[in-house]
Backbone as CSV, one residue per row, in Angstrom:
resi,resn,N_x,N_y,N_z,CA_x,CA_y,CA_z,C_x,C_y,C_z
1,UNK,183.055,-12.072,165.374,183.373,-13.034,166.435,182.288,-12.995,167.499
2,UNK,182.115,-14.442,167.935,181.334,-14.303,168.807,181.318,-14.981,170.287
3,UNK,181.136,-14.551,171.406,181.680,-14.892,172.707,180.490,-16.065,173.444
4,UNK,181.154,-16.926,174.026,180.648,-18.447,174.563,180.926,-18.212,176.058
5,UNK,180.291,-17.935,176.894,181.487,-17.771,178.116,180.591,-19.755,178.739
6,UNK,179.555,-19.959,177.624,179.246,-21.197,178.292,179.698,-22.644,178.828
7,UNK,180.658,-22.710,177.296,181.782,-23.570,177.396,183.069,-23.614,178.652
8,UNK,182.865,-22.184,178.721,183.809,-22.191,179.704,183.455,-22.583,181.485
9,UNK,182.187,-22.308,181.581,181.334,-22.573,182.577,180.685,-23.787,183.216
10,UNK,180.659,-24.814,181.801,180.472,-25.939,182.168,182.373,-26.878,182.728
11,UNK,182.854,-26.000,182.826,183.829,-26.496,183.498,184.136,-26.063,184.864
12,UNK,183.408,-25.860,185.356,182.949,-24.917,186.404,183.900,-26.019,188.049
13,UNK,184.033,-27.061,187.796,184.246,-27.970,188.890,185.955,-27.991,189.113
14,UNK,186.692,-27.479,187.952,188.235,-26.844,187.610,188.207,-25.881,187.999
15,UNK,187.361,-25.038,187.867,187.768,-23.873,187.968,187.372,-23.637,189.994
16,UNK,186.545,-24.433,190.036,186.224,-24.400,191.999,187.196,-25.239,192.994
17,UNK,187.975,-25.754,191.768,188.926,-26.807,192.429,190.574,-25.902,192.379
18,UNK,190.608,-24.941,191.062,191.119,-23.859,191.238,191.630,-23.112,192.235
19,UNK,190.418,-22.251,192.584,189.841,-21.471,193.768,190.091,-21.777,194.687
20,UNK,189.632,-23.209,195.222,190.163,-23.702,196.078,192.023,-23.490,196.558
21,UNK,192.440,-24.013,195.504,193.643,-24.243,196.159,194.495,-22.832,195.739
22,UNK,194.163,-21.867,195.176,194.780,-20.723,195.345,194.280,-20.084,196.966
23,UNK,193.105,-20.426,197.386,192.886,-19.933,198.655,193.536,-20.404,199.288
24,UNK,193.740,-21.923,199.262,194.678,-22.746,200.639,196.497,-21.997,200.339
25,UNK,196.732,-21.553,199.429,198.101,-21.133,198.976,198.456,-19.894,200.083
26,UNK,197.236,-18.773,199.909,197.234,-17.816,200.523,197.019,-17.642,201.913
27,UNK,196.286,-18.863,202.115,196.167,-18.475,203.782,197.070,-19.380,204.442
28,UNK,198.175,-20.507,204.173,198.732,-20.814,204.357,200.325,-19.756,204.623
29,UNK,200.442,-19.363,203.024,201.903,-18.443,203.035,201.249,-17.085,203.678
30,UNK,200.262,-16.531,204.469,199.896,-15.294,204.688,199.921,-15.782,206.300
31,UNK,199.568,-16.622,207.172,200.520,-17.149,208.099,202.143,-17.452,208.559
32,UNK,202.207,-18.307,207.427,204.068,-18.200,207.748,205.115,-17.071,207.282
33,UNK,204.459,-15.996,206.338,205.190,-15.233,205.821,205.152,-14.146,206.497
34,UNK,204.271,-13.937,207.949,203.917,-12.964,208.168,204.676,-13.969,209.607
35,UNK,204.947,-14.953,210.199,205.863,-15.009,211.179,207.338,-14.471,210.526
36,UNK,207.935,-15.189,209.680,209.174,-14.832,209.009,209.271,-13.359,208.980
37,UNK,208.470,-13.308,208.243,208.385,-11.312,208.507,208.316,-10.381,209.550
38,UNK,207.835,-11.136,210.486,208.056,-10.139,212.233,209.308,-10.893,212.684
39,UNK,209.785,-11.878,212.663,210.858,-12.185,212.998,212.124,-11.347,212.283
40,UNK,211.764,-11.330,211.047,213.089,-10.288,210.050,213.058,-9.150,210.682
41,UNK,211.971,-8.181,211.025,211.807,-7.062,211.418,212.269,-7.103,212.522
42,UNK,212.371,-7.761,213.514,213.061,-7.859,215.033,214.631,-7.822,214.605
43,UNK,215.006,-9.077,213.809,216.301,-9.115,213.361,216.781,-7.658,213.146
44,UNK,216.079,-7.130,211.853,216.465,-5.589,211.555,217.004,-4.681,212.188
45,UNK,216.217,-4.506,213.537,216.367,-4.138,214.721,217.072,-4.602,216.030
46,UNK,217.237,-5.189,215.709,218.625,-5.977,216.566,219.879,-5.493,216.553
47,UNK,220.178,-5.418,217.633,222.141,-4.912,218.057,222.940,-5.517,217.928
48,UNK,222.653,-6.849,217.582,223.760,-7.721,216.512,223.633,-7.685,215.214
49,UNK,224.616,-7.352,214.903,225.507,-6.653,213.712,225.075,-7.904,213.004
50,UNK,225.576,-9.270,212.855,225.124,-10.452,212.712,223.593,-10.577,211.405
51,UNK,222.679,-10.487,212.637,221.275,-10.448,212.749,220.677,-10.006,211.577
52,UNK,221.639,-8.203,211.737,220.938,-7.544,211.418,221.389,-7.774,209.512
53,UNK,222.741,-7.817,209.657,222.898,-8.050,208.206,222.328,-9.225,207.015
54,UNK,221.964,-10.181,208.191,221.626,-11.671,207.481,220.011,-10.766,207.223
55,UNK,219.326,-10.169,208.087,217.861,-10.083,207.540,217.533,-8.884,206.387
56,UNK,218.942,-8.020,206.499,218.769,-7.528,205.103,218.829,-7.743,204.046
57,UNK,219.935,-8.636,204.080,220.103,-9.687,203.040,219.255,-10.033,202.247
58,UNK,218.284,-10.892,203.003,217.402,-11.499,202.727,216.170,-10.895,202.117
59,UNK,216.015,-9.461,202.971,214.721,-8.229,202.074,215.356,-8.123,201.339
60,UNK,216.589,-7.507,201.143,216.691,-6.572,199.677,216.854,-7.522,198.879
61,UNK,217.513,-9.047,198.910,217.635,-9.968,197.990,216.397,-10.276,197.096
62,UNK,215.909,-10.411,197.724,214.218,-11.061,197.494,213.466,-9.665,197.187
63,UNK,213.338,-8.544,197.382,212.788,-7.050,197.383,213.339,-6.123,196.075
64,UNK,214.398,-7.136,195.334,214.932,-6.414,194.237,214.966,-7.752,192.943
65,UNK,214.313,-8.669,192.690,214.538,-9.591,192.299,212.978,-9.977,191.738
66,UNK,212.447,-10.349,190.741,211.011,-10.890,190.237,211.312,-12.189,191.092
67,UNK,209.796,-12.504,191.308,208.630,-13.693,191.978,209.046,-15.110,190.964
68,UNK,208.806,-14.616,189.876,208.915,-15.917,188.996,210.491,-16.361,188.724
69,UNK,211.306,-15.218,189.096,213.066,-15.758,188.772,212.946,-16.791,190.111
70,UNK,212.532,-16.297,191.328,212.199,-16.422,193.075,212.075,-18.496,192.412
71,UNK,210.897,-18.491,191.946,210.368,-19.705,192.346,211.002,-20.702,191.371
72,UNK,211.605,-20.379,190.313,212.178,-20.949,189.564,213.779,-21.618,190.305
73,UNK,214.327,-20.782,190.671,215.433,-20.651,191.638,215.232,-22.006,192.896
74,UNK,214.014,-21.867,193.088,213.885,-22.436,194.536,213.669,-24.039,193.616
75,UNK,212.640,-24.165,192.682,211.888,-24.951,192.045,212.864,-25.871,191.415
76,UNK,213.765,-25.290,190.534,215.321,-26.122,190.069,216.575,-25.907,190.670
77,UNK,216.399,-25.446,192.142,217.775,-25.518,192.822,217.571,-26.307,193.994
78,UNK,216.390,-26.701,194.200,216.267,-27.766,195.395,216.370,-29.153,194.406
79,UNK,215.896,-29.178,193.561,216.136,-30.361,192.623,217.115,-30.598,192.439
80,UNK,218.035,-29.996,192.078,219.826,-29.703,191.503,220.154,-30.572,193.207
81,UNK,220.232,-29.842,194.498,220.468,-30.499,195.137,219.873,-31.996,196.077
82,UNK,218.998,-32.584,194.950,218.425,-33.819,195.383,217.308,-33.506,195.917
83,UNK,216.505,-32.749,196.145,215.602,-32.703,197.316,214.328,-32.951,195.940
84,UNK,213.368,-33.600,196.501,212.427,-33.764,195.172,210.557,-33.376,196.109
85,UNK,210.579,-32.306,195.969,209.190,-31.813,196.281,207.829,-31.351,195.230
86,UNK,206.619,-31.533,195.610,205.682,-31.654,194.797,205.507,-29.989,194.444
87,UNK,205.059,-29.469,193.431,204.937,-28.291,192.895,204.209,-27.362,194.097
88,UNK,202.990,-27.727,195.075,202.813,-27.264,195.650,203.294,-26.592,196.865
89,UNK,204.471,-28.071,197.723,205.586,-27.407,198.407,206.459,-26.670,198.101
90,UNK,206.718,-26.574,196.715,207.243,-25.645,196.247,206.759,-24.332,195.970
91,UNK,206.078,-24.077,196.021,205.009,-22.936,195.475,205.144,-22.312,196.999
92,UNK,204.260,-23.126,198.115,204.391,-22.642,199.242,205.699,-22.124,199.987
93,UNK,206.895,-22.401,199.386,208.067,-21.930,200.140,208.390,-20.646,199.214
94,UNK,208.317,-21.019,198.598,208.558,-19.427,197.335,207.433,-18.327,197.722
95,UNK,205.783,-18.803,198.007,205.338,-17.142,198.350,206.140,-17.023,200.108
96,UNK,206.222,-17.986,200.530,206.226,-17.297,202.056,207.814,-16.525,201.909
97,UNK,209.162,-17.009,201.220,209.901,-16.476,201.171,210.005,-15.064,200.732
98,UNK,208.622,-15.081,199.466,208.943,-13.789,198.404,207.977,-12.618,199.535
99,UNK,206.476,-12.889,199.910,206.100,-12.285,201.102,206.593,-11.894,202.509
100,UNK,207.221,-12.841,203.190,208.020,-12.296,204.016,209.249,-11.478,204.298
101,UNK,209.548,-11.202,202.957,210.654,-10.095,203.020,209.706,-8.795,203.227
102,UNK,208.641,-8.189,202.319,207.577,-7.318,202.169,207.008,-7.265,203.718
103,UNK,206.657,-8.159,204.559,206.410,-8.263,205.917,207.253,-7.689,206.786
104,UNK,208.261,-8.027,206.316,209.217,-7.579,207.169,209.166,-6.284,207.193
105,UNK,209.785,-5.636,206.241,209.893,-4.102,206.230,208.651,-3.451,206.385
106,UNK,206.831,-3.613,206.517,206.597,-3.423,206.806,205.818,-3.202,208.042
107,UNK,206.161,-4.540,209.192,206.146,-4.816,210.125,207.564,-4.059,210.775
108,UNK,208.723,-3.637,210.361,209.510,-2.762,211.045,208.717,-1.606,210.772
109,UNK,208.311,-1.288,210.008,207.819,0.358,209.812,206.664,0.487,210.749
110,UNK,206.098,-0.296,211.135,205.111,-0.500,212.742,205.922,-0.351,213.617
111,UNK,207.126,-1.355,214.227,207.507,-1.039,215.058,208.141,0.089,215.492
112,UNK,208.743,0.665,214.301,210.011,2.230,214.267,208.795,3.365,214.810
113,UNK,207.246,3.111,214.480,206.396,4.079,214.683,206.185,3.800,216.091
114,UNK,206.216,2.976,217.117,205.888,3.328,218.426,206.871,3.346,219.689
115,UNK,206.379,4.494,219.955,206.878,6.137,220.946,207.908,5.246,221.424
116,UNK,208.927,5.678,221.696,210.136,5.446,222.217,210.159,5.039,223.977
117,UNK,209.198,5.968,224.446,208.970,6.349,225.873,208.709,4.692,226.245
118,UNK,207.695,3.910,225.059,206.898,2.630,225.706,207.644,1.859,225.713
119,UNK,208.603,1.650,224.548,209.795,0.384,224.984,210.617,0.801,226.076
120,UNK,210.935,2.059,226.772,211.732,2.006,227.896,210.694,1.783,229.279
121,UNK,209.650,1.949,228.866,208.927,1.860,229.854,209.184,0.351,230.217
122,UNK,208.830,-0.539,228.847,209.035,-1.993,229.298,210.115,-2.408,229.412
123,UNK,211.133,-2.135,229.265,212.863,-2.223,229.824,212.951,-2.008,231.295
124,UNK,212.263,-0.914,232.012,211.971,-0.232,233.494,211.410,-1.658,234.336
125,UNK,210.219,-1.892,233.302,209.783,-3.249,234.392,210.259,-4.337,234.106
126,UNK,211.560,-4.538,233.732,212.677,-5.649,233.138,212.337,-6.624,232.658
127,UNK,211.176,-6.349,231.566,211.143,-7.636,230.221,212.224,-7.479,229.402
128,UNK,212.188,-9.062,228.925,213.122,-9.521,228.168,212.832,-9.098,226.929
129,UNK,214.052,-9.180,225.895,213.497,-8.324,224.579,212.092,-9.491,223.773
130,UNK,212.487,-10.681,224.405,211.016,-11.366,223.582,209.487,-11.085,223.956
131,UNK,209.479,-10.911,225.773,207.971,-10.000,226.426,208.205,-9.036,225.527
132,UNK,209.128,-7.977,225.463,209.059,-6.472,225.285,208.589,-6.783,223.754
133,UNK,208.953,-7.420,222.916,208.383,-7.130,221.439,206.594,-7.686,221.992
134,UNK,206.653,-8.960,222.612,205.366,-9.560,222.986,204.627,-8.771,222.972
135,UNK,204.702,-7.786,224.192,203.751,-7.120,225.075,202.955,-5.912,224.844
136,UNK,204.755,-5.041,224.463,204.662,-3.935,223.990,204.077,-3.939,222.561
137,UNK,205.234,-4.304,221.548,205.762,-4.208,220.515,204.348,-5.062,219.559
138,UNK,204.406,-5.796,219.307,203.586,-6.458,218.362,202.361,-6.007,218.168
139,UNK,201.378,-6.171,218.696,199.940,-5.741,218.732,199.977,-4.428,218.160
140,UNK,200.817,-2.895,218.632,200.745,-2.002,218.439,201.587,-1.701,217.267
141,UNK,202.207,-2.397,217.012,202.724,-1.919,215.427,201.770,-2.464,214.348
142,UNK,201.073,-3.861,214.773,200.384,-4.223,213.600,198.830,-3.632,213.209
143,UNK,198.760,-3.021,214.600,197.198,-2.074,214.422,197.915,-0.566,213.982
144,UNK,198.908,-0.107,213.310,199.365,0.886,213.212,199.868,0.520,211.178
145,UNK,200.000,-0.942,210.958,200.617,-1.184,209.422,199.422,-2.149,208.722
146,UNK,198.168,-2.548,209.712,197.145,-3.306,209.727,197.005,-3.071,208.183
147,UNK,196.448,-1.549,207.488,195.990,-1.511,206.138,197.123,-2.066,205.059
148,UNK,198.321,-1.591,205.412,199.006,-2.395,204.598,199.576,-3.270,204.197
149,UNK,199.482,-4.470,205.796,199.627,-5.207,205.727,198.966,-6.741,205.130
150,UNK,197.552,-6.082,204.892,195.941,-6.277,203.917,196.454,-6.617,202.778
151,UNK,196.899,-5.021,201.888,197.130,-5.363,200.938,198.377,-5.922,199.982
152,UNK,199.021,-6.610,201.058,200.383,-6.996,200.690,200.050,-8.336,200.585
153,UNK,198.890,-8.766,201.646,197.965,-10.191,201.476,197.372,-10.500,200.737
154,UNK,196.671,-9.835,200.019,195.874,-9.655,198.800,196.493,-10.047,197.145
155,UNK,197.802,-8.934,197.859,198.620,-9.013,196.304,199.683,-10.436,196.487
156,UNK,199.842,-11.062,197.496,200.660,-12.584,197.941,199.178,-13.900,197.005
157,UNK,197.951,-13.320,197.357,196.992,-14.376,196.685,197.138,-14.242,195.232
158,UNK,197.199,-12.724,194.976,196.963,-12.695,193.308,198.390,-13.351,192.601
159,UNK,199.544,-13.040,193.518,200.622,-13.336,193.050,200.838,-14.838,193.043
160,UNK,200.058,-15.644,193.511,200.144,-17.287,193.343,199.829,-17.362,191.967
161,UNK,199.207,-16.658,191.439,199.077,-17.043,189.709,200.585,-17.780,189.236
162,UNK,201.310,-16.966,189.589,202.563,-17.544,188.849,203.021,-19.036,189.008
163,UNK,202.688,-19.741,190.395,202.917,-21.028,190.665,202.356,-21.620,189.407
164,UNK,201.383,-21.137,188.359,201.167,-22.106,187.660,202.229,-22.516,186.102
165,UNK,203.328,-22.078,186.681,204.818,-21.982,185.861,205.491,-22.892,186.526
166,UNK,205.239,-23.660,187.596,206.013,-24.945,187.415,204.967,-26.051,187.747
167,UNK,203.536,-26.000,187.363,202.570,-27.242,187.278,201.955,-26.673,188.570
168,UNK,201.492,-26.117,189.531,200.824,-25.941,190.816,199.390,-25.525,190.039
169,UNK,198.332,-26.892,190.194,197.058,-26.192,189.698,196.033,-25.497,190.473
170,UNK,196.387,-24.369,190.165,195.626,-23.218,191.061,194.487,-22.616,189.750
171,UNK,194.996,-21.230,190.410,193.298,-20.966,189.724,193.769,-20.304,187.961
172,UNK,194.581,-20.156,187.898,195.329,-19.881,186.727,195.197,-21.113,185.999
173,UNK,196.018,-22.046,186.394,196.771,-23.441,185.575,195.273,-24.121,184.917
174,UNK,194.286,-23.688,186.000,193.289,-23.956,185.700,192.756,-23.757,184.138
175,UNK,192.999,-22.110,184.091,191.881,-21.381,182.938,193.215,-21.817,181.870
176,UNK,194.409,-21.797,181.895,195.488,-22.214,181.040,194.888,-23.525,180.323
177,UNK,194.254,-23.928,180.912,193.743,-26.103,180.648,192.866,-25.628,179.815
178,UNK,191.852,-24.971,180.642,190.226,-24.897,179.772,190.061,-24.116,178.926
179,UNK,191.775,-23.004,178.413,191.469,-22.252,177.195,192.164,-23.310,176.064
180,UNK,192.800,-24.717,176.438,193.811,-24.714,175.703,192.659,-26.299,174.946
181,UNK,191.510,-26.223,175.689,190.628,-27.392,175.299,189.804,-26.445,174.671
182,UNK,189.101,-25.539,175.380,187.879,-24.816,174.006,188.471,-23.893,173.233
183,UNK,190.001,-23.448,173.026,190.262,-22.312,172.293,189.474,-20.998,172.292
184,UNK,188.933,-20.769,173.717,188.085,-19.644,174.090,188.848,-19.021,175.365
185,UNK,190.064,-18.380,174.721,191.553,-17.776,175.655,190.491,-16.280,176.169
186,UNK,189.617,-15.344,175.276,189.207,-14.714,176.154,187.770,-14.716,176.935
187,UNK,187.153,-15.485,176.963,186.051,-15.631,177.983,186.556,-16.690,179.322
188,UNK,187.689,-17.922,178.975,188.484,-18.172,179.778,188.973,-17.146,180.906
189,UNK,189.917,-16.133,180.039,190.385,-15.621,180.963,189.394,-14.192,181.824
190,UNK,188.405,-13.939,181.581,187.765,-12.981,181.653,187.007,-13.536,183.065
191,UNK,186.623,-14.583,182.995,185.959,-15.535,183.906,187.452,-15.862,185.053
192,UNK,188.223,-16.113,184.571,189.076,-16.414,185.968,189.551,-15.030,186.619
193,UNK,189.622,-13.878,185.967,189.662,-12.674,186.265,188.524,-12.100,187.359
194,UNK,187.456,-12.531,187.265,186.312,-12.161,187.948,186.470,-13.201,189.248
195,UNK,186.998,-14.593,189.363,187.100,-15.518,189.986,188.036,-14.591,191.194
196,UNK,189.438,-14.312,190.408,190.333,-13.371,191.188,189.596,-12.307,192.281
197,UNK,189.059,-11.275,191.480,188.134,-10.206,192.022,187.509,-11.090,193.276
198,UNK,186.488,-11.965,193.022,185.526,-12.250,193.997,186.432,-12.892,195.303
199,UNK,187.555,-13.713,194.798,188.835,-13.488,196.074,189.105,-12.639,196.672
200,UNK,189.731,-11.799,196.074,190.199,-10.349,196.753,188.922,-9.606,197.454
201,UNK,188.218,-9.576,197.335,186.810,-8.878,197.766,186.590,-9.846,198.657
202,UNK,186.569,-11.292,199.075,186.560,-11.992,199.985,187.397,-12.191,201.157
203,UNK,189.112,-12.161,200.736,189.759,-11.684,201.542,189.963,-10.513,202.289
204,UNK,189.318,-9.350,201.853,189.490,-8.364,202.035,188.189,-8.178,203.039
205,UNK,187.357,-8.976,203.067,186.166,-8.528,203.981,186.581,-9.317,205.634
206,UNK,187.264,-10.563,205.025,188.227,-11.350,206.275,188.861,-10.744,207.209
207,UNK,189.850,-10.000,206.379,190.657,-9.153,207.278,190.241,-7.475,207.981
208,UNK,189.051,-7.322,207.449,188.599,-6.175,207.815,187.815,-6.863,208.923
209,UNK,186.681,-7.962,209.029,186.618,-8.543,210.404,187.094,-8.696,211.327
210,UNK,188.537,-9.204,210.789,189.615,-9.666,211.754,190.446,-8.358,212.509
211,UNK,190.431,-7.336,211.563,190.490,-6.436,212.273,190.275,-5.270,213.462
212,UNK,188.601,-5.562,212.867,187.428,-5.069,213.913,187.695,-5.740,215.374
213,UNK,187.928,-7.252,215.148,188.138,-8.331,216.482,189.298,-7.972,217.279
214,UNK,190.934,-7.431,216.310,191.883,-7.345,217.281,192.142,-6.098,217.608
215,UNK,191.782,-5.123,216.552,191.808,-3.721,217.416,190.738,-3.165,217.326
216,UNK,190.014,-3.510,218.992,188.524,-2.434,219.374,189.179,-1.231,219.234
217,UNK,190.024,-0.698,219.680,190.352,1.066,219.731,189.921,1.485,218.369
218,UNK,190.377,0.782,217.210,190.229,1.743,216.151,188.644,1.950,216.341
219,UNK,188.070,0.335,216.333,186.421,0.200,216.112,185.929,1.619,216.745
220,UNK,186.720,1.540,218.120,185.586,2.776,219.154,185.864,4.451,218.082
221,UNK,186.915,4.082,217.383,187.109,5.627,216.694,186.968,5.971,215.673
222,UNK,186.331,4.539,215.332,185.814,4.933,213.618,186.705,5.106,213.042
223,UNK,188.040,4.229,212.918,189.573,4.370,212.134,189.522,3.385,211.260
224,UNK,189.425,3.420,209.943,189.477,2.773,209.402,190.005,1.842,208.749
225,UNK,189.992,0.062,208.556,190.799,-0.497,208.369,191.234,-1.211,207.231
């Protein structure tokens, strides 16, 4: 046997059109999933009983359950009830749902880590609990869950592969097309594999910028992000 990765290359304008829209997937649901997710984590933490049960709900529901049951669910149960959305709005409500549970719990595990002393401090100068998460609370839990909150972003991009199970042409649905025209399933996939990589290695240099920008302290201490 012998390997062509050329064939696969001259399709090169699928596969960038791909890329494309698995990036717009990710930085889209890596925004809203990461509000939903500090919002759950507040919920968590909340003294209504209420609150707190609806946002567990919702992690462990979604936190014990596969991605692809997730979008299928969302994909033929908004249909079932009339609602008729394009594969992509669909796609986009399924990662931010399936990511923001993962946000959550680890955006509480930021907040549970800082000192007790500082939220009473900001109770003393009588902010409201929305300043007090503001002020106090936010910034310092997320420069404290920053690394893992990276790679929970990372694995939300790789995990859009699956959108290409109800038609969302991303960077998958893509190499699915162009193995199923040259019958070259492994230089296809070997090539969208590397496509992946050069994502993740791209995102990953993003957020290590972005990091450098919102917390100087670590920068001044050489903490790595």
């Amino acid at each position: 046997m012998t390997f062509d990765f050329s064939v696969v290359l001259l399709r090169w304008q699928m596969l960038v059109s791909g890329m494309a829209l698995t990036a717009e997937l990710a930085f889209v649901t890596t925004l809203t999933g990461f509000l939903i997710g500090t919002a759950c984590a507040i919920a968590r933490r909340s003294a209504v009983r209420t609150l707190r049960g609806i946002a567990a709900t919702y992690i462990e529901g979604i936190r014990n359950t596969p991605f692809l049951v997730q979008i299928f669910v969302i994909y033929f149960g908004l249909s079932s009830l009339g609602f008729s959305f394009s594969a992509i709005v669909v796609s986009v409500i399924a990662l931010t749902v399936n990511v923001g549970a993962y946000t959550a719990e680890i955006m509480r595990a930021g907040f549970d880590a800082i000192q007790k002393g500082q939220w009473e401090a900001g109770e003393c100068l009588g902010l409201s609990p929305v300043q007090l998460y503001w002020h106090v609370g936010l910034r310092p839990a997320m420069e404290r869950v920053y690394p893992a909150l990276t790679s929970q972003f990372i694995l939300l991009m790789l995990a859009s592969s699956v959108t290409s199970q109800i038609s969302a042409e991303e960077l998958t649905a893509a190499g699915n097309f162009i193995q199923s025209e040259t019958y070259r399933p492994f230089e296809t996939y070997v090539v969208v594999a590397v496509l992946y990589l050069f994502l993740s290695l791209v995102m990953r240099g993003l957020f290590w910028a972005g990091g450098m920008a919102l917390f100087p302290r670590r920068r001044r201490l050489g903490t790595p992000l």
